[in-house]
VOPAGU-2260 file (C-alpha; in pm, 1 decimal, decimal comma):
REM VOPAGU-2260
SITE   aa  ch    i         X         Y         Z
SITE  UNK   A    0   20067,6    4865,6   10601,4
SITE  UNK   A    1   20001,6    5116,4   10838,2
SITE  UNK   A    2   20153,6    5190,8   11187,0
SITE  UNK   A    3   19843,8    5076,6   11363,8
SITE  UNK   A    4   19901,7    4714,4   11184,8
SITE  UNK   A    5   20212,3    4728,1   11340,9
SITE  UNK   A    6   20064,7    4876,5   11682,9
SITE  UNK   A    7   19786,6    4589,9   11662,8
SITE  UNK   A    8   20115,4    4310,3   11569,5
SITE  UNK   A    9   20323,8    4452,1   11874,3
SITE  UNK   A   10   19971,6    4382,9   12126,5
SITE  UNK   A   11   19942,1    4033,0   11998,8
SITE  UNK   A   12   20318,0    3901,3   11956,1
SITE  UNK   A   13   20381,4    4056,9   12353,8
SITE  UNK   A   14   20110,0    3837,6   12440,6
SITE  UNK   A   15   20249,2    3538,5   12243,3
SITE  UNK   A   16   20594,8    3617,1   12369,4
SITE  UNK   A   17   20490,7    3631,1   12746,0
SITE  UNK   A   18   20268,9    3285,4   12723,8
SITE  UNK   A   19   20599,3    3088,1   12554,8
SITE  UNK   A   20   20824,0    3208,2   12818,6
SITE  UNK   A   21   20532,4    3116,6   13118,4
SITE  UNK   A   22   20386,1    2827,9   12930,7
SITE  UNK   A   23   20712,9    2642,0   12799,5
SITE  UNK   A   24   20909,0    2769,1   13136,5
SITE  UNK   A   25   21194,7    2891,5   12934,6
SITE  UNK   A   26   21445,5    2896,7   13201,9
SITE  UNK   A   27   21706,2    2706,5   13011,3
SITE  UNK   A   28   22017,6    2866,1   13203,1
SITE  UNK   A   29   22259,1    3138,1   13147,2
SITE  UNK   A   30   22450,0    3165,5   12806,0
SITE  UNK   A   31   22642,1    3444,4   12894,7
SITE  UNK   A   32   22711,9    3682,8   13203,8
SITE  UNK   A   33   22984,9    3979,7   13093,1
SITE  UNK   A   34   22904,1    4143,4   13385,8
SITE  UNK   A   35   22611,1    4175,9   13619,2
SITE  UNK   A   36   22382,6    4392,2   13424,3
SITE  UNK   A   37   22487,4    4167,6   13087,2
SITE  UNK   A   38   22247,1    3877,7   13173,0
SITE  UNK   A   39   22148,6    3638,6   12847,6
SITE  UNK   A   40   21969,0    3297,8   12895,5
SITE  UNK   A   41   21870,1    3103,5   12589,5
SITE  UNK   A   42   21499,5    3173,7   12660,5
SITE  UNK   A   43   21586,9    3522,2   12606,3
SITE  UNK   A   44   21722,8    3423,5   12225,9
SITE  UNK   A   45   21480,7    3198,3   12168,9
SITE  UNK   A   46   21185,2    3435,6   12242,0
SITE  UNK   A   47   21367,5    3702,2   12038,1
SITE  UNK   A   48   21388,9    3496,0   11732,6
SITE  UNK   A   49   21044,5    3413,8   11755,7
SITE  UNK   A   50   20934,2    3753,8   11785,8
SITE  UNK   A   51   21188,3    3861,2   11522,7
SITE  UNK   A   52   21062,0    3575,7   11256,1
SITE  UNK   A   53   20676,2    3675,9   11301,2
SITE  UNK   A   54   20814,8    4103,7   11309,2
SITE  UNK   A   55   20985,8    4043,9   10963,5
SITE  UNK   A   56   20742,6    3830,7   10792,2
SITE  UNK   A   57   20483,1    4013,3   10829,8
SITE  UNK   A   58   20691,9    4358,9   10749,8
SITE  UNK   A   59   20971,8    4188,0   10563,3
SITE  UNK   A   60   21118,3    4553,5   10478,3
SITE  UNK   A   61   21116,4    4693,5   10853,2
SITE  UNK   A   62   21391,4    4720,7   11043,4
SITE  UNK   A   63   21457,0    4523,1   11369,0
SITE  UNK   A   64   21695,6    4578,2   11678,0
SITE  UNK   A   65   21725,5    4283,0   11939,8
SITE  UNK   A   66   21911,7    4330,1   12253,7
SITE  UNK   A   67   22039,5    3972,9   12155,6
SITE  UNK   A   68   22109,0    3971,8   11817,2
SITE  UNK   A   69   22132,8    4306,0   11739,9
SITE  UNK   A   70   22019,7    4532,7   11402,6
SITE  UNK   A   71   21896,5    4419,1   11098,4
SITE  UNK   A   72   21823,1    4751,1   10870,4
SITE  UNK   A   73   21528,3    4906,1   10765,6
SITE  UNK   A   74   21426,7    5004,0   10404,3
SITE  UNK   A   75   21078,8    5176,2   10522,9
SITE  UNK   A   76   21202,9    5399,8   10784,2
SITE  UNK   A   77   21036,9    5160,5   11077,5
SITE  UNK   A   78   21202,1    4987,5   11347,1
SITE  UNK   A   79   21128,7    4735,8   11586,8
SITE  UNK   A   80   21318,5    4757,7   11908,4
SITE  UNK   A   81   21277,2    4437,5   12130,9
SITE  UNK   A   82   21369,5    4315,7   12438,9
SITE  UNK   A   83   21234,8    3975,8   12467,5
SITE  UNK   A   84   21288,7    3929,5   12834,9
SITE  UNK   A   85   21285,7    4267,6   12997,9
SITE  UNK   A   86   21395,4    4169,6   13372,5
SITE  UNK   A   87   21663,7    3886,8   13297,3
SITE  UNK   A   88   21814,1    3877,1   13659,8
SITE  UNK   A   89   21436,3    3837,3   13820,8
SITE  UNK   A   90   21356,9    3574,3   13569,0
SITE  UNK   A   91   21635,7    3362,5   13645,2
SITE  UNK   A   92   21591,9    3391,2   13971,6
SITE  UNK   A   93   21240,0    3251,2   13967,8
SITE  UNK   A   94   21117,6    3608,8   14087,6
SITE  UNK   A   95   20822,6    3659,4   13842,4
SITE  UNK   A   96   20831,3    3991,4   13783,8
SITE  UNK   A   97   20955,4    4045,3   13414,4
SITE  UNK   A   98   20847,2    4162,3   13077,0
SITE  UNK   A   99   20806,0    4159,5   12714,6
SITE  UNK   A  100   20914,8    4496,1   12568,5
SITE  UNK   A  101   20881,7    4617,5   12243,8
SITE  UNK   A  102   20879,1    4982,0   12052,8
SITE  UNK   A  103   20851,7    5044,4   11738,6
SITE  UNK   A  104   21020,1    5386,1   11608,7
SITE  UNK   A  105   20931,8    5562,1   11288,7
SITE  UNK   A  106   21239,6    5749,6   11124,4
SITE  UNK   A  107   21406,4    5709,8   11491,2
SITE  UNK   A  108   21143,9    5857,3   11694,8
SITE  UNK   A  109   20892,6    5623,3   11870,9
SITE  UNK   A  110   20561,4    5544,6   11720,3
SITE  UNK   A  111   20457,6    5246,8   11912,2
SITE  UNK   A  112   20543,0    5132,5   12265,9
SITE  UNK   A  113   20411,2    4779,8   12407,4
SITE  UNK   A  114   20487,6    4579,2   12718,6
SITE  UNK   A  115   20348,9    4257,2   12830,5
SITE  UNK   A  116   20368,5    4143,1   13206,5
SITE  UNK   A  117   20312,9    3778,8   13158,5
SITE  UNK   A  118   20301,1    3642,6   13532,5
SITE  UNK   A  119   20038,3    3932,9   13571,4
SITE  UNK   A  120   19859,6    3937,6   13260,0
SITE  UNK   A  121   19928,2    4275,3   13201,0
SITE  UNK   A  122   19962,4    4452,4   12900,4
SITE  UNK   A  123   20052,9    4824,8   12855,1
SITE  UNK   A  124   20013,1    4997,8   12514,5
SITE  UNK   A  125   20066,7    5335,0   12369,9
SITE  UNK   A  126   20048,4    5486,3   12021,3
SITE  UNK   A  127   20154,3    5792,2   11934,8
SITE  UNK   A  128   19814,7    6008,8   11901,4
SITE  UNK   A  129   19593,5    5704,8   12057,4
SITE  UNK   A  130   19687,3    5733,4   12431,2
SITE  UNK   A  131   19782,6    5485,7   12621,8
SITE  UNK   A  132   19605,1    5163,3   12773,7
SITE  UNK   A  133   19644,6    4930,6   13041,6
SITE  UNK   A  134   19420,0    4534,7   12923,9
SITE  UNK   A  135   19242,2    4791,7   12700,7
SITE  UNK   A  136   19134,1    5029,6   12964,2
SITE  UNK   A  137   19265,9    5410,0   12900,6
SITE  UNK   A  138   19576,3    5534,3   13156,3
SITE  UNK   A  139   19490,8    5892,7   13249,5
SITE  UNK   A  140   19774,0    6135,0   13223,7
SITE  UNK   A  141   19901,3    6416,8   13442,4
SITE  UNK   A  142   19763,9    6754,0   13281,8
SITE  UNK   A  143   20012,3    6978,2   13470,3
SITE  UNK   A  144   20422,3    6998,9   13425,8
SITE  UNK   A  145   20587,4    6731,4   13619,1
SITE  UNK   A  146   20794,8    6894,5   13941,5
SITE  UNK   A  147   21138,5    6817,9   14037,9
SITE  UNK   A  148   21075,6    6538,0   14292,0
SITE  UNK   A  149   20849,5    6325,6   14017,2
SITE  UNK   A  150   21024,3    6007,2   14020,5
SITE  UNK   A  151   21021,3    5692,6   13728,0
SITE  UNK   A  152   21106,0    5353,2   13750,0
């Protein structure tokens, strides 16, 4: 299959990701908490396994990297990098401003990049040579260098 399979997969499992976490209210408490920035609650596991069981059935010989359960190796040179809940400390504080994140890199260099505000409905998506989009509608880019006080969040 091609990449844009895999770009059209990435729009529709954000979008199934997001509505589990809002619709099922996922909030199921923290599982572990190394440190402050090391957040994990179990809807952040279960949403990755979803995502990771529909990713590798459908491309059974990608790879796949979860921030919660780490790499399984590729044998076509594609990766799927996920982070299932992208904003752990707002979601478990009931603050709804959180994600769905997922890339997917070809031979380590990003091919595919989708993220899926669920509390929002909004859905971002770029692939590489197809611009990028915003619910479908095309994101505008600078056309000029960016200068030294550009900031990104």
């Amino acid at each position: 299959m091609s990449s844009i399979d895999r770009f059209t997969l990435a729009q529709e499992i954000v979008r199934r990701a997001g509505r589990f976490i809002v619709t099922h209210n996922v909030r199921s408490g923290i599982v572990k908490d190394d440190d402050a920035r090391e957040l994990v609650t179990e809807a952040d596991r279960r949403t990755e396994r979803m995502i990771r069981e529909v990713v590798l059935t459908a491309f059974p010989e990608d790879g796949f990297l979860g921030e919660e359960y780490g790499l399984v190796p590729d044998t076509t040179g594609y990766t799927w990098v996920v982070d299932p809940i992208d904003g752990t400390t707002n979601f478990t504080h009931h603050i709804p401003e959180f994600c769905v994140s997922i890339a997917v890199l070809y031979q380590g260099m990003p091919e595919i990049g989708v993220v899926y505000e669920p509390n929002r409905d909004m859905c971002y998506e770029a692939a590489l040579g197809k611009g990028a989009r915003c619910n479908g509608i095309r994101l505008e880019t600078r056309r000029r260098p960016l200068s030294p006080q550009t900031l990104f969040g």
